[in-house]
C-alpha positions as a Markdown table, in Angstrom:
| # | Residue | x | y | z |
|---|---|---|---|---|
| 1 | Unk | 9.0 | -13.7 | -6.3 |
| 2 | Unk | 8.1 | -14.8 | -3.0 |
| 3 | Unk | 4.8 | -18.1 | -3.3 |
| 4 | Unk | 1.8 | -17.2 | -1.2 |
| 5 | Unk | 1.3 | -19.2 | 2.0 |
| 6 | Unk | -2.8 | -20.2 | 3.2 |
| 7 | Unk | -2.9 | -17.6 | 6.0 |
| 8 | Unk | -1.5 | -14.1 | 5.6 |
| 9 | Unk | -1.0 | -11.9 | 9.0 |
| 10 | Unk | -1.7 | -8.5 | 7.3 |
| 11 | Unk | -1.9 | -6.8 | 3.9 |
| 12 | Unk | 1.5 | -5.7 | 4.6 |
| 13 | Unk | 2.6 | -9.2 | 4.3 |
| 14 | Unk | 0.8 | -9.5 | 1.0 |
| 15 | Unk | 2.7 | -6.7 | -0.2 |
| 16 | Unk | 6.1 | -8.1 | 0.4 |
| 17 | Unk | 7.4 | -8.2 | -3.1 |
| 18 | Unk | 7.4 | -4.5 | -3.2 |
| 19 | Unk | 7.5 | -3.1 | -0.1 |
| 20 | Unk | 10.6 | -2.0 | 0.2 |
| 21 | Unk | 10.9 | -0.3 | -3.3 |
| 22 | Unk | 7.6 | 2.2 | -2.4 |
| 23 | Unk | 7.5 | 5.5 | 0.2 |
| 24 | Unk | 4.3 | 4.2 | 1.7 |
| 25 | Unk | 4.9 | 7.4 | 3.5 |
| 26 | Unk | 4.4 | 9.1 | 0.0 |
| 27 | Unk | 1.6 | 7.1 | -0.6 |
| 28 | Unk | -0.5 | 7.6 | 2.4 |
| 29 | Unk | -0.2 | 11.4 | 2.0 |
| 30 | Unk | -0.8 | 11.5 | -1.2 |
| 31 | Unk | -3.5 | 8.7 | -1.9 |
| 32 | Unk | -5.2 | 9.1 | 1.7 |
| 33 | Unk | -4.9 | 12.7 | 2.2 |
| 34 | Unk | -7.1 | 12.6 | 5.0 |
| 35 | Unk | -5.8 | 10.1 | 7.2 |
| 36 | Unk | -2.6 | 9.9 | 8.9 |
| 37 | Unk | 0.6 | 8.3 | 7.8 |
| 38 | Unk | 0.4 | 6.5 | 11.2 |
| 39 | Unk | -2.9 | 5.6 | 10.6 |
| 40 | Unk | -2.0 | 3.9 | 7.2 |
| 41 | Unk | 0.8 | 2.1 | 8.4 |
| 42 | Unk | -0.7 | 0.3 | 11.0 |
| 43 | Unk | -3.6 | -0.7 | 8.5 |
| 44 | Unk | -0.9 | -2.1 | 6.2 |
| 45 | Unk | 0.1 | -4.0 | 9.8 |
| 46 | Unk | -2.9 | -5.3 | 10.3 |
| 47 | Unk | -3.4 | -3.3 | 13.8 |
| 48 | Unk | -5.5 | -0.4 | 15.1 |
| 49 | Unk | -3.9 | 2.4 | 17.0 |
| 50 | Unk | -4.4 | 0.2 | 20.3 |
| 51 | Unk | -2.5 | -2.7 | 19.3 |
| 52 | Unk | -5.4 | -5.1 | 18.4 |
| 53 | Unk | -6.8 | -6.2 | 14.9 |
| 54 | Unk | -7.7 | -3.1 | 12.4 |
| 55 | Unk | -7.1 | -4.2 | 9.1 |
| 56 | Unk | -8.6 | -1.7 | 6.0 |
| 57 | Unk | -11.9 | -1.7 | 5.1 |
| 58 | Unk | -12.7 | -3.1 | 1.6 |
| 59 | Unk | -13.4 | 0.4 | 0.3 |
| 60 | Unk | -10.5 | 0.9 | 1.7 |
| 61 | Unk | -8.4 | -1.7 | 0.1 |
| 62 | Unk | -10.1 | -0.3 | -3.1 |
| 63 | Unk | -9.0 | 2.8 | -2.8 |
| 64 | Unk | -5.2 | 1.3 | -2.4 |
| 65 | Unk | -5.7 | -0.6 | -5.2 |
| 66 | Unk | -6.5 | 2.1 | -7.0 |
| 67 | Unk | -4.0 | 3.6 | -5.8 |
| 68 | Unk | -1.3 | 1.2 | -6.7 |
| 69 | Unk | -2.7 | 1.3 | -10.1 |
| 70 | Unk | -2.1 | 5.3 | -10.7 |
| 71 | Unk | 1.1 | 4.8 | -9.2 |
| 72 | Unk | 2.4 | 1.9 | -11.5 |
| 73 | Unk | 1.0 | 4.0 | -14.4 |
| 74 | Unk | 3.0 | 7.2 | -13.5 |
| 75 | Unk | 5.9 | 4.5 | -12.8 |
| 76 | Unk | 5.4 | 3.7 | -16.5 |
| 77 | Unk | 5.0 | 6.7 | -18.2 |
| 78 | Unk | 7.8 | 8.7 | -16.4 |
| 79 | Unk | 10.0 | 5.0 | -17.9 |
| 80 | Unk | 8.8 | 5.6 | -21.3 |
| 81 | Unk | 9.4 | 9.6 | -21.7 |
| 82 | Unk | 13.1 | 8.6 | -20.2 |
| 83 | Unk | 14.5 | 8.2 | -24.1 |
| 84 | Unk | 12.2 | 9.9 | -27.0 |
């Protein structure tokens, strides 16, 4: 597990510890159905779509948390119905 440094450049940063193991992908489709994958990834980035600062919203980073949350929980449950 990776220490936490005073500044962080983006969310995506933040997210290091797992941000390889997740389809952000997946999870912009299916947790933002109304944005675009594009869209998502440069908010995890830390950019708008011009290449200057454009980082998510706090409802926004609410709705990811949240979002994290249901994930980890399916996560779980599909773990614990693997041996009944």
């Amino acid at each position: 597990m990776r220490t936490k440094t005073l500044k962080q450049t983006s969310l995506f940063n933040e997210l290091d510890d797992v941000v390889m193991t997740i389809s952000w992908g997946e999870i912009a489709e299916y947790y933002f159905p109304d944005k675009s994958v594009t869209w998502f990834y440069n908010k995890l980035r830390g950019v708008d779509g011009n290449g200057g600062k454009g980082e998510f919203t706090l409802g926004e980073k609410i709705q990811l948390r949240n979002a994290l949350f249901d994930f980890s929980e399916r996560v779980r449950r599909t773990a614990e119905n693997m041996i009944v």
